[in-house]
C-alpha positions in Angstrom: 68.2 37.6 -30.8 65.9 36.5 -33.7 62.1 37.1 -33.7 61.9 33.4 -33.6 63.2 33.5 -29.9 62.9 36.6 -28.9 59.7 36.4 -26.4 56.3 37.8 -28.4 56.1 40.1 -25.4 59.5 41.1 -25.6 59.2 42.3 -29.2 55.6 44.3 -28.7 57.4 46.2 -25.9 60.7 46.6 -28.3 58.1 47.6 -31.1 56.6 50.2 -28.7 53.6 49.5 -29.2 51.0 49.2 -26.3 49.2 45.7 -25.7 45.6 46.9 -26.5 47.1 48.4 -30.3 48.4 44.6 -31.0 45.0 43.2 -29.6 42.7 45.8 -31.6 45.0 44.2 -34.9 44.3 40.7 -33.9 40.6 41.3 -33.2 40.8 40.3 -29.3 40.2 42.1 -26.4 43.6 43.5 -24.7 43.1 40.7 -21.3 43.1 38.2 -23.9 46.1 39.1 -25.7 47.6 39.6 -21.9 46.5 35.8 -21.2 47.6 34.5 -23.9 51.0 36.2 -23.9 51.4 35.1 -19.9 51.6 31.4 -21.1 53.8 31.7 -24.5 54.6 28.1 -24.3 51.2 26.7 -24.9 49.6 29.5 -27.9 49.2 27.6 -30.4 51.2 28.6 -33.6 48.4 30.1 -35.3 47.8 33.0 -32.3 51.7 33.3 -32.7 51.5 33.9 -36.1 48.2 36.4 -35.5 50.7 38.2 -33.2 53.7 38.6 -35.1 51.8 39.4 -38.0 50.5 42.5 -35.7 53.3 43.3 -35.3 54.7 43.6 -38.5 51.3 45.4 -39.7 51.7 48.4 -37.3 55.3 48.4 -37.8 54.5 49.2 -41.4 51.9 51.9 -40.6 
């Protein structure tokens, strides 16, 4: 599955990182992170890019 279809949630928990590490990245609180991934198909593609970029950073770290 690529990261283009693989769920946003799906790849933070394969990741293994906890919601609130992404969130503190991205600069949100962890319940909006949590709203935002509950509704995928509305983000916009900027807050997907925010997130997969947090992922990548704290894969890297």
């Amino acid at each position: 599955m690529t990261t283009q279809t693989k769920s946003l949630k799906s790849q933070i928990k394969s990741a293994s990182f906890p919601q609130w590490k992404v969130a503190d990245q991205i600069g949100v609180a962890e319940k909006t992170l949590i709203v935002w991934l509950r509704r995928e198909d509305k983000l916009t593609s900027n807050k997907k890019e925010l997130i997969l970029k947090a992922i990548q950073e704290l894969s890297h770290e």
